[in-house]
C-alpha distance (Angstrom), angle and dihedral (degrees) to the residues before:
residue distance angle dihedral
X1 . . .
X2 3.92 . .
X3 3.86 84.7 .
X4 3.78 95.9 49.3
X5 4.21 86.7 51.5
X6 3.59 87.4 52.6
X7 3.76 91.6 56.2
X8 3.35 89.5 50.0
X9 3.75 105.9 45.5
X10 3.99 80.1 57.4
X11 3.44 94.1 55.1
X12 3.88 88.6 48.8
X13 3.96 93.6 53.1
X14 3.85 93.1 50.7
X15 4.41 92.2 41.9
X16 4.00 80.4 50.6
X17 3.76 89.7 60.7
X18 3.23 111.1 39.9
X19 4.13 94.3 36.4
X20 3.84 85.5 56.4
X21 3.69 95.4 55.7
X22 3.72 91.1 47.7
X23 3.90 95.0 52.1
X24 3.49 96.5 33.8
X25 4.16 114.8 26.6
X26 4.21 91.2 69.1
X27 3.84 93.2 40.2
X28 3.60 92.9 51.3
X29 3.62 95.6 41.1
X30 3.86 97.5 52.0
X31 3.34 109.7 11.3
X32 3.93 131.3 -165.0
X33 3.86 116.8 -105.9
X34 3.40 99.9 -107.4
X35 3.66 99.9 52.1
X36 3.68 102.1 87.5
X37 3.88 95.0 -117.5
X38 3.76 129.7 94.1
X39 3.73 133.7 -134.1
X40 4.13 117.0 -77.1
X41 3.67 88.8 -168.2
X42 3.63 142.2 57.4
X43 4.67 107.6 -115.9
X44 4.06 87.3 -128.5
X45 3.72 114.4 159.9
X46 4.05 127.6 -130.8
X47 4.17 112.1 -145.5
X48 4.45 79.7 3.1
X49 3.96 79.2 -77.5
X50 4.26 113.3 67.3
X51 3.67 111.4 71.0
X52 4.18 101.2 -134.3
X53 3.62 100.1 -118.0
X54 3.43 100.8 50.0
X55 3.79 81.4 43.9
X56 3.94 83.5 59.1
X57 3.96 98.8 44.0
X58 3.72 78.1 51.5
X59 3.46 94.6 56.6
X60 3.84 96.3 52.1
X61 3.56 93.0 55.4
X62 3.58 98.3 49.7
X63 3.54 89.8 50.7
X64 3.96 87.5 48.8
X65 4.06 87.9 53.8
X66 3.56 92.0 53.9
X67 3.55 97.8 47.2
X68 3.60 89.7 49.0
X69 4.32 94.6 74.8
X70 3.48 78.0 50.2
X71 3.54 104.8 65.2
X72 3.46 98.9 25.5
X73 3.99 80.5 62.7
X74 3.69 91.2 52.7
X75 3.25 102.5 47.8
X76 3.58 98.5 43.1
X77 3.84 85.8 58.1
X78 3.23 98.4 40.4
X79 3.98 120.6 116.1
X80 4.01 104.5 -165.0
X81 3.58 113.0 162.2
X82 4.05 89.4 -127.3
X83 3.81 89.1 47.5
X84 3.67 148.0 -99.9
X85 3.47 100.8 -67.9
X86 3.42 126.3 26.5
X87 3.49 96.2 45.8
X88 4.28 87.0 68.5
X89 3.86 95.0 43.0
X90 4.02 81.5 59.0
X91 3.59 97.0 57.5
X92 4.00 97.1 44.9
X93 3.65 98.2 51.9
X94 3.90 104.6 75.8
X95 3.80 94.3 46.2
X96 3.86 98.6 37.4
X97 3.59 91.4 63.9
X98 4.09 100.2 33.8
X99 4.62 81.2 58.4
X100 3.94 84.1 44.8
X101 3.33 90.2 51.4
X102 3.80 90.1 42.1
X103 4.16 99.8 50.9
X104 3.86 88.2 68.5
X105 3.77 90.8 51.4
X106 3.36 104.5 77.1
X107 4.06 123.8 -177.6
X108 3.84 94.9 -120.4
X109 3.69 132.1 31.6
X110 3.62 98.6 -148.1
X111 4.21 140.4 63.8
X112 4.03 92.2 -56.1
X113 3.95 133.8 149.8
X114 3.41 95.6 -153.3
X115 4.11 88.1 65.0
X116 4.21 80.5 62.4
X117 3.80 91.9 54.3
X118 4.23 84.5 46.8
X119 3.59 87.1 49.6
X120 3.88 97.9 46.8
X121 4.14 91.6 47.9
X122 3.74 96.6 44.0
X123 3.92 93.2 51.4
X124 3.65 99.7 52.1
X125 4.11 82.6 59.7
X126 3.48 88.9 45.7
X127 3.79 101.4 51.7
X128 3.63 94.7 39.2
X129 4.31 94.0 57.7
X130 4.06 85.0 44.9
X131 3.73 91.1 57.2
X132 3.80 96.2 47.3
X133 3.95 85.5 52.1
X134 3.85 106.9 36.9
X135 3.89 100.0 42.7
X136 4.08 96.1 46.3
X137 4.18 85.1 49.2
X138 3.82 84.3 43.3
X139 3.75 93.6 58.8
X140 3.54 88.4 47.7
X141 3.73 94.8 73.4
X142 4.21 89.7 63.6
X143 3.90 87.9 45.6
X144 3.56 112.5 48.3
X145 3.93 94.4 30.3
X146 4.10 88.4 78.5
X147 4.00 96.3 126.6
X148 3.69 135.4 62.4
X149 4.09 121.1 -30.9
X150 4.31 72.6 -20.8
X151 4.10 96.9 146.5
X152 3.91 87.0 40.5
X153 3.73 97.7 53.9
X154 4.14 90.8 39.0
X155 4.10 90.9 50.2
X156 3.49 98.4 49.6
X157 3.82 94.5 45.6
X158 4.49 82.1 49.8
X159 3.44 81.0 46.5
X160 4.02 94.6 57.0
X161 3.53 92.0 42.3
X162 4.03 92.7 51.7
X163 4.09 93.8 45.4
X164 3.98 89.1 41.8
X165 4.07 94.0 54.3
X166 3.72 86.3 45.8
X167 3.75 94.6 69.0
X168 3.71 90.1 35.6
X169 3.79 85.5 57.2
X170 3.68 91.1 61.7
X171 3.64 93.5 50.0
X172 3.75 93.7 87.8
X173 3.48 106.9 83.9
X174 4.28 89.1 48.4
X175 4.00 76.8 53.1
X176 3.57 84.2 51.4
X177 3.97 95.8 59.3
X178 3.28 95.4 49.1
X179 3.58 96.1 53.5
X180 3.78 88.4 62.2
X181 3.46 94.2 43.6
X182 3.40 91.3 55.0
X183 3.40 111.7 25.9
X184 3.61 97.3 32.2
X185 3.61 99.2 -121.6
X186 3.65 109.0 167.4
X187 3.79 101.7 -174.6
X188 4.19 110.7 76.9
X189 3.55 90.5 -156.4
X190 3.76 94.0 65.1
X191 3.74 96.5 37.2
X192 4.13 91.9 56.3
X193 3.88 80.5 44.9
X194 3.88 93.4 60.3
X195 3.80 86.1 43.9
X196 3.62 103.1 54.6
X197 4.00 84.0 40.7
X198 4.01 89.1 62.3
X199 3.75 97.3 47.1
X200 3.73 101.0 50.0
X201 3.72 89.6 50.7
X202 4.10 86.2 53.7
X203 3.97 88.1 45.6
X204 4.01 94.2 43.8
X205 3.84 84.2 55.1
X206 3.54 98.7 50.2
X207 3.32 94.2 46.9
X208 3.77 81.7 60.0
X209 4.29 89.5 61.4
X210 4.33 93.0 82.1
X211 3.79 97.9 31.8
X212 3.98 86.1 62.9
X213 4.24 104.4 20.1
X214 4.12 92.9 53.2
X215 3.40 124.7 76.7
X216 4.01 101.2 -155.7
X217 3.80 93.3 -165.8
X218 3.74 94.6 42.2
X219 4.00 100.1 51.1
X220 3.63 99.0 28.8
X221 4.16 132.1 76.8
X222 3.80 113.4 -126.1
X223 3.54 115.1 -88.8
X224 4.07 145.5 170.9
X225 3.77 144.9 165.5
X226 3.90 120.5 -160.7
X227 3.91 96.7 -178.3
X228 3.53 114.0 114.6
X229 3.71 127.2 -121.9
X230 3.83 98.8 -100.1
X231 3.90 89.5 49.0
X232 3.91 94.5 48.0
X233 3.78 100.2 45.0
X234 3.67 85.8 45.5
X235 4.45 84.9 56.0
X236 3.78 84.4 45.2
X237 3.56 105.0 57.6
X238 4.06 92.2 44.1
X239 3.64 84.4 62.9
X240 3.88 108.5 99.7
X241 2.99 100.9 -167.5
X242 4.02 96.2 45.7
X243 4.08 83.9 58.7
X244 3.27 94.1 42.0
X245 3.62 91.8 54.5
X246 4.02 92.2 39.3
X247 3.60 95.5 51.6
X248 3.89 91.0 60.1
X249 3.64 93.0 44.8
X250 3.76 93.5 51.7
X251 3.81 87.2 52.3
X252 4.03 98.9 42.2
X253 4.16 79.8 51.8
X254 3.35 94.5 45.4
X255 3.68 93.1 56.4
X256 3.88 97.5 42.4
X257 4.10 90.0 52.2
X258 3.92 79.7 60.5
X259 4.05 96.9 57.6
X260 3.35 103.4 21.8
X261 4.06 83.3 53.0
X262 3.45 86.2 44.1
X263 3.74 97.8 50.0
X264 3.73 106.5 111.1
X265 3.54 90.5 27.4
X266 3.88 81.8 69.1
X267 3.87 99.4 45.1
X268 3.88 90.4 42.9
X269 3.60 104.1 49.5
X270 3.21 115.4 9.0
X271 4.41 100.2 47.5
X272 4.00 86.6 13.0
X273 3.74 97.0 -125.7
X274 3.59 134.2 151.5
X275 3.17 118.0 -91.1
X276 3.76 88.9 -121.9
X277 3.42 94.9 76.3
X278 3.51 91.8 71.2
X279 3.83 88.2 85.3
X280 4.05 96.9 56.0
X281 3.94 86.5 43.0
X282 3.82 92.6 51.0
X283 3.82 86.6 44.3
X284 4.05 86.9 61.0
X285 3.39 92.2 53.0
X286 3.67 99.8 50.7
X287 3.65 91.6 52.3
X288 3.62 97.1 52.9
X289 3.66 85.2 44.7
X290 4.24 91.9 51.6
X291 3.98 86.5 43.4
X292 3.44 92.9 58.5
X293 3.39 101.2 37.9
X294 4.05 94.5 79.6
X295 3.65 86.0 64.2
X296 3.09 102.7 49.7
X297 3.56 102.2 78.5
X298 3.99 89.6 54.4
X299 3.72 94.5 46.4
X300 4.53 81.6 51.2
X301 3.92 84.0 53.9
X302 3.84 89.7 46.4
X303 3.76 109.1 38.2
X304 3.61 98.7 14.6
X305 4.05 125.2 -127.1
X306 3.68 98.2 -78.0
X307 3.66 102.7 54.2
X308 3.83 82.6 39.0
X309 3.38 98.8 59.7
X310 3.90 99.1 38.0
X311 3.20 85.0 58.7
X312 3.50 103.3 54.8
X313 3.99 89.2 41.9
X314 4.02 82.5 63.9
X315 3.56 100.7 51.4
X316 3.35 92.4 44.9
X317 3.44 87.8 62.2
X318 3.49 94.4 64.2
X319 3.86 96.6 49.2
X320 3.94 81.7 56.6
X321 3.48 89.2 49.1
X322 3.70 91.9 58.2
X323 3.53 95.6 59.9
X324 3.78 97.9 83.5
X325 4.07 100.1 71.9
X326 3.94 87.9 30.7
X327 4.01 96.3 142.7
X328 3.51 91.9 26.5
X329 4.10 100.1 67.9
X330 4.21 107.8 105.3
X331 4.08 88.3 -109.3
X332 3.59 122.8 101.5
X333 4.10 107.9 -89.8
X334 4.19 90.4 -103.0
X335 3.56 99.3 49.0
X336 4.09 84.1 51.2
X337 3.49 91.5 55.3
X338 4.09 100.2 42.8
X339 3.90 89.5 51.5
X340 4.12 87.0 49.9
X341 3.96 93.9 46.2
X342 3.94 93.0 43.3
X343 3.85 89.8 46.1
X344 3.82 85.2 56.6
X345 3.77 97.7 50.0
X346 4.34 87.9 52.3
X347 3.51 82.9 60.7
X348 3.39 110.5 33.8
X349 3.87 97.0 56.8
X350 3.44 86.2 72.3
X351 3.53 101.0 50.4
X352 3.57 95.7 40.8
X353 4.04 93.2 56.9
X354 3.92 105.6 33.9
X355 3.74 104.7 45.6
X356 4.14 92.7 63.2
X357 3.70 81.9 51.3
X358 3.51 104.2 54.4
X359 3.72 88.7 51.0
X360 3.82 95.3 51.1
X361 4.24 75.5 55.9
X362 3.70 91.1 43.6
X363 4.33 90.3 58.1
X364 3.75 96.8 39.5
X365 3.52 96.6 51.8
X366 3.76 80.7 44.3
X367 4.00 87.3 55.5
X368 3.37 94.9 43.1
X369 4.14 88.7 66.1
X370 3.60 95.6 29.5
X371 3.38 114.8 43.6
X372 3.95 100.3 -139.6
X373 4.29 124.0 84.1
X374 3.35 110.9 -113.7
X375 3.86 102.4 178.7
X376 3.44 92.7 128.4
X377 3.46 102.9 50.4
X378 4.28 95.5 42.9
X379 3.99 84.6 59.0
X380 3.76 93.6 47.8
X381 4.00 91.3 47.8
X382 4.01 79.0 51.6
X383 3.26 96.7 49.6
X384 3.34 90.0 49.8
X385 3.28 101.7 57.8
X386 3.78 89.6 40.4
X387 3.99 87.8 59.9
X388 3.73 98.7 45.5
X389 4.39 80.9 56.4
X390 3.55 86.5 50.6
X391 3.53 98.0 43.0
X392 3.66 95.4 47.9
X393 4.12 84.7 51.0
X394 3.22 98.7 55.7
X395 3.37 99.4 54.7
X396 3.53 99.2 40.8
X397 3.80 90.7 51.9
X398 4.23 84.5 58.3
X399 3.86 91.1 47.3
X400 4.42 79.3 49.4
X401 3.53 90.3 61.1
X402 3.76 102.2 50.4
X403 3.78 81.6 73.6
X404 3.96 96.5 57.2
X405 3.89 127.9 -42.0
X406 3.63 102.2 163.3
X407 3.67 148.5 61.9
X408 3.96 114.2 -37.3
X409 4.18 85.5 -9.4
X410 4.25 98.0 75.6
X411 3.82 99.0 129.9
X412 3.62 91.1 116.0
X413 3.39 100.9 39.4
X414 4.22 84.3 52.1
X415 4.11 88.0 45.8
X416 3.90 74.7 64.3
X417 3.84 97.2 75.8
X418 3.91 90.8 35.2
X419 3.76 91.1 63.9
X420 3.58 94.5 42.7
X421 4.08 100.3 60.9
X422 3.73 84.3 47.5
X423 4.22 86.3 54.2
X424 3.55 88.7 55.0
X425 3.41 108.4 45.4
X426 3.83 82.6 53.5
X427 3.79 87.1 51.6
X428 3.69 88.6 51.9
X429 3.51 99.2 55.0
X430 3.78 105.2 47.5
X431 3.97 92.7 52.3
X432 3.73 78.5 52.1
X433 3.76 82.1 71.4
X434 4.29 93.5 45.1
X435 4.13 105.4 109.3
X436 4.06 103.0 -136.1
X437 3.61 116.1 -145.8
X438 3.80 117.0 -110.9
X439 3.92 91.8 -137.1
X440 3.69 117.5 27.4
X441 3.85 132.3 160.8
């Protein structure tokens, strides 16, 4: 049990860091009018249509998705005495959260270009150290979840850890108030700063718990792949039920990046809430998500994962759905946005848990034919996918708000929820397609 909170607590410093830049990075960047802040970057247009920072953001996480294959390669190859694993995660913790630190640092505190090009150099860093953490510690679910109900009990505790830093993540800009309560900081900009400052530096240090509580070699069966990249993507992508699986991830991401992006966005302008009460709201959703999360492992023994997850794909859908007249329903602004957050976390407990475990099914079957473990390199092609979604969210939620993201001028912002339903019926239907196992561990 201590070593399964370890693995946890990692995965809660690294969801801490990368759920604060998506809440936080765009909001900062370009804020809405009402928020007190002004624009850091100039609202120029790629092809007339892409505004240029979300082009950016895109940028870094395509770049992060390629890399992933990469490292997943590497480290699935490699042959370190101290193992294949940890040994990475060490390396990538320091400098992931010094460039996380860094992309809310920008050189000039006013409308400026040159904050873009900071923005575009300082996320390439970023997104590179995140990979060589997150897709080792990924691969650790398949290896050290080789007894008993193992990868069930090890997912839903990465699962906890993930859900838990995303509330965390939207702790900063309560931080932020009380900084200039206390401190009397009258600029926002600098209190949010000092916020987001404080909570890497708790992240970076849990992601430090694993790296030094796990013994790789100790709690995990000898392993190694000697395929090369090429050769092993090429394996990957003839899998249909990997694709299948990978297409619906890529949309479920895809349509998340859009609301989660969009979060504050919603509870500024559209129910005219601080942003504050993004933290309470986030809270609801994480304790509908831990709730449900102790039956989800009987309702995966009942219904099995596929019927489990298509489900939750559709009514997700619908809570999407109901984002366009948020504001406008006859209920007071707060309960509005409690019933849309706790929706959510029904949902999201199952797709949080199930999706690392049909992967860790995905690779064994895989090393059942071929011979080699793969882990590493199935949760890279995953993550992957999973960062192309998110990259293609991102930046469509920018393009969104070009056609209204603040007060009386929300079209975009309600376009939002439109194109999310439509993300997850398409998520629904191609893991329609995925071929589940009749036995699985």
């Amino acid at each position: 049990m201590a070593k399964l909170f370890a693995y946890g607590v990692g995965n809660f410093g690294w969801s801490l860091s990368i759920n604060i830049i998506s809440a936080l990075l765009l909001y900062l960047y370009l804020p809405p009018g009402n928020s007190g802040m002004q624009n850091l970057v100039p609202q120029i247009t790629v092809f007339g249509v892409i505004n240029i920072i979300a082009f950016i953001m895109a940028g870094g996480r395509l770049f992060d998705a390629v890399v992933d294959p990469v490292i997943a390669n590497y480290s699935d190859r490699s042959t370190h005495p101290k193992g294949r694993r940890i040994p990475l995660m060490m390396k990538a913790v320091i400098p992931m959260t010094v460039f996380s630190i860094l992309l809310f640092f920008p050189p000039f505190r006013s409308c400026n270009g040159w904050n873009l090009v900071w923005l575009a150099v300082i996320e390439a860093g970023y997104y590179f150290f995140f990979s060589l953490y997150v897709i080792p510690n990924n691969a650790l679910l398949a290896e050290l979840g080789h007894y008993p109900n193992g990868k069930m009990q090890i997912s839903t505790v990465q699962a906890i850890g993930f859900i838990v830093g995303v509330v965390f993540s939207t702790i900063a800009p309560a931080i932020g108030d009380s900084f200039q309560e206390v401190f009397h900081i009258v600029d926002r900009f600098t209190a949010m700063q000092y916020a987001i400052v404080l909570v890497n530096v708790i992240g970076g240090l849990c992601m430090l718990v694993p790296v030094l509580a796990i013994d790789e070699k100790r709690y995990t069966k000898p392993g190694a792949a000697n395929d090369p990249l090429l050769p092993s993507l090429k394996i990957a992508f003839a899998n249909r039920n990997f694709v299948a699986f990978a297409i619906s991830d890529a949309a479920f991401f895809f349509s998340v990046a859009i609301v989660t992006t969009g979060l504050l966005y919603y509870l500024r302008v559209m129910l005219n809430q601080p942003e504050a009460y993004g933290t309470p709201l986030m809270a609801c959703m994480v304790a509908t998500t831990l709730v449900m999360y102790f039956f989800v492992g009987r309702l995966e023994k009942r219904f099995g994962k596929k019927k489990l997850m298509v489900g939750a794909f559709l009514g997700l859908s619908l809570v999407f759905a109901g984002v366009y007249n948020l504001g406008r329903y006859p209920v007071s602004p707060i309960i509005q946005a409690i019933v849309l957050m706790v929706s959510c976390g029904v949902f999201n407990s199952i797709l949080i848990i199930l999706p690392n475990l049909v992967v860790a099914e995905i690779a064994a079957e895989d090393a059942m034919v071929t011979g080699q473990n793969k882990e590493g390199l199935y949760f890279g092609m995953r993550a992957l996918f999973q960062k192309l979604g998110q990259t293609m969210g991102i930046m469509l939620f920018a393009v969104l708000t070009m056609y209204g993201k603040d007060p009386g001028d929300d079209y975009g912002l309600r376009l939002s929820g439109v194109v999310g339903f439509v993300l997850c019926l398409i998520a629904a239907f191609s893991f329609s397609q995925y071929r589940e196992p009749e036995k699985a561990d």
